[in-house]
N, C-alpha and C positions, 0 to 999 in steps of 0.2 A: 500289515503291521500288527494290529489285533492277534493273529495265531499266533506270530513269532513271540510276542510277549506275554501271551498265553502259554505259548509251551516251554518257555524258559522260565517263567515262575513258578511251573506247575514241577519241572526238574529240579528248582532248586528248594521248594519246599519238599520232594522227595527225597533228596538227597540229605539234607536237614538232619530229617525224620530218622531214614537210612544210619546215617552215621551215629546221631544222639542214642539209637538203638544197639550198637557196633559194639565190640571189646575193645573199639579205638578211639571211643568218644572222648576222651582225651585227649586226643590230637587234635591236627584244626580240620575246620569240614573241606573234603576235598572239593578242588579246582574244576571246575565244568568247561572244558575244553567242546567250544562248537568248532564243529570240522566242517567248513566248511568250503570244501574240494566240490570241485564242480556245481555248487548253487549260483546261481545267478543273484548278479550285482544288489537286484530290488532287496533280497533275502539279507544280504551281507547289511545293508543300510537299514532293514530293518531292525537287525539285529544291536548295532549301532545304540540306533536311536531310541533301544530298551534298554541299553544298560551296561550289554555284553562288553567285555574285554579281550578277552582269550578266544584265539582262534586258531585253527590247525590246517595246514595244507601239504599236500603230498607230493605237488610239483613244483620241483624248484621252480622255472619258467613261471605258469599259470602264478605261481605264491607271488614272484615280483611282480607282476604283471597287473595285478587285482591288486594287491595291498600298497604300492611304491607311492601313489599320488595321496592313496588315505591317512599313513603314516604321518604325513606333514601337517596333517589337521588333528588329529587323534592320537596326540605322541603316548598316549599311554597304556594302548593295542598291547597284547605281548602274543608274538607270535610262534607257535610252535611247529615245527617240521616233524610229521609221521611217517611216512613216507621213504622209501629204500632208495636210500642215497649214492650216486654215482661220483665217483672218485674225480673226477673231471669238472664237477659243478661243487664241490667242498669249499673251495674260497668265495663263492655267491651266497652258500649256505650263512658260512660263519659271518660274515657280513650283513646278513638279512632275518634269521631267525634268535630269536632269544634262547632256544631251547630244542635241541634234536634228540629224537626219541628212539634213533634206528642205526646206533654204533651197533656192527655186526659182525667186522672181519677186520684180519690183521693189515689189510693196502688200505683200508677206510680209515682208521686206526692210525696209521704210518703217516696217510696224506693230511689229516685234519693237524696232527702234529708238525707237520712242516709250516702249516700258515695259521697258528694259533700265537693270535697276541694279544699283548693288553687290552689293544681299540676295538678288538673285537665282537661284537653284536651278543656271539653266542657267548653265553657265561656260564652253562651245564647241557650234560650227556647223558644220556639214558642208554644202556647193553638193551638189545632186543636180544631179548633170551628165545629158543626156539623147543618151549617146554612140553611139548609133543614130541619132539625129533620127527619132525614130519622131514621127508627129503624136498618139497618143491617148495620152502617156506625158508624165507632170511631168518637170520636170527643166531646166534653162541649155542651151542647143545651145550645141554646140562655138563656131561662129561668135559667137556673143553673150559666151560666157563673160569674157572679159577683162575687157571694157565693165562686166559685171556684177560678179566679184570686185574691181574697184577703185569701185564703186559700193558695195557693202557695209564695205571697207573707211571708205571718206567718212563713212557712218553710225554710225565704229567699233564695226561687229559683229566678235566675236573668232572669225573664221573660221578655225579650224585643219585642215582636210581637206576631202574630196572624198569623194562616193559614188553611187553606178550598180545599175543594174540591165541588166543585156546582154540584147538582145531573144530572144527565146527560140527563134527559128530560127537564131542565128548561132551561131560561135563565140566562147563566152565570153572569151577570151584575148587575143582583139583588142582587146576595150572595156577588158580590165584595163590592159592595156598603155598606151591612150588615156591613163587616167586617171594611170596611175602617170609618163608624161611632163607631164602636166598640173601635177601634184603638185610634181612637179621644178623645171620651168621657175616655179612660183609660189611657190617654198619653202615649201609645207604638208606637216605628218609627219600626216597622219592618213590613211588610204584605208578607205572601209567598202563591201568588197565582196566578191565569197563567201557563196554558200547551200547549202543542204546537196546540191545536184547539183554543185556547180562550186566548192567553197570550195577542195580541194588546187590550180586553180590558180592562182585567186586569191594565194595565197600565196606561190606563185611569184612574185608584181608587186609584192610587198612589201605584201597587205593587212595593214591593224592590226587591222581590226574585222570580224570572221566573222559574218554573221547567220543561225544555220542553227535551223530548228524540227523540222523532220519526223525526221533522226537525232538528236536532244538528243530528242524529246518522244515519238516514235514518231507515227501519222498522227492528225489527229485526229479524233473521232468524225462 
């Protein structure tokens, strides 16, 4: 209990700091999204019991599975889906997460539209951009992106933001930068990008949504 409330105060006083120092300190200070995929239960309760709200998970299944009984106690969790989404598990999604991070392609796009309704769970979309153009990696290529967020638009998906993963030979500050003119020119206020190697400077680019595990949870087993 002690670490976990140790190293999420010690995140959020970085973060703070981080942004109060930012060209975006006029925005509000971004979100601390603990991801907590694959930590064990003890971790997830401690985290709880310090404070945490926001949590992230990447498998449909394991996300119900772990969260369905805590939801009932702690209505006021908000949980986020990272995680690359299968067309087949989208009405479990929109059902159970507040917020998915990894709209990618036109049948994911197609299917979330078919079963989006008011009662909905999910209330915003984030495009995973794939701002490397790496081939083995999800995500819109730059090139395609426009064609695609006014394609999701058409379907009226409530796409409010943008999020990345910077290929892990480069510098991560270039893809922030990518996305945060992206953001711009498409007037979306959400950006979720920032892990626990690169989140200060992500936050330099104006991220809203931190997704870090390994300093919020320590490594895991």
């Amino acid at each position: 209990m002690d670490d976990i409330f140790k190293n999420r105060q010690n995140l959020l006083n970085i973060i703070e700091s981080c942004h109060k120092d930012s060209f975006y300190s006029s925005f509000s200070v971004p979100n601390l999204i603990a991801v907590s995929k694959q930590q064990p239960d003890n971790k997830i309760h401690d985290a709880i019991k310090a404070g945490h709200r926001i949590f992230g998970e990447n498998k449909i299944q394991d996300g119900i599975k772990r969260w369905a009984n805590l939801l009932d106690t702690f209505k006021d969790i908000e949980l986020h889906y990272i995680g690359h989404l299968q067309t087949n598990k989208v009405k479990k999604a929109l059902n159970f997460f507040d917020v998915i991070h990894t709209l990618d392609r036109e049948s994911l796009a197609i299917e979330i539209s078919k079963h989006l309704t008011s009662t909905n769970k999910t209330k915003s979309f984030m495009i995973q951009v794939n701002t490397g153009n790496e081939k083995n990696k999800s995500g819109v290529s730059l090139n395609d992106f426009e064609e695609f967020f006014r394609f999701t638009n058409s379907l009226k998906i409530p796409v409010k933001g943008l999020m990345c993963l910077p290929p892990i030979n480069e510098e991560p500050s270039i893809h922030f930068c990518i996305l945060r003119e992206l953001a711009n020119k498409f007037k979306l206020s959400d950006l979720s990008m920032g892990m626990s190697m690169d989140y200060e400077k992500a936050i330099k680019f104006g991220s809203t949504y931190l997704r870090i595990g390994t300093s919020f949870f320590g490594k895991r087993n």
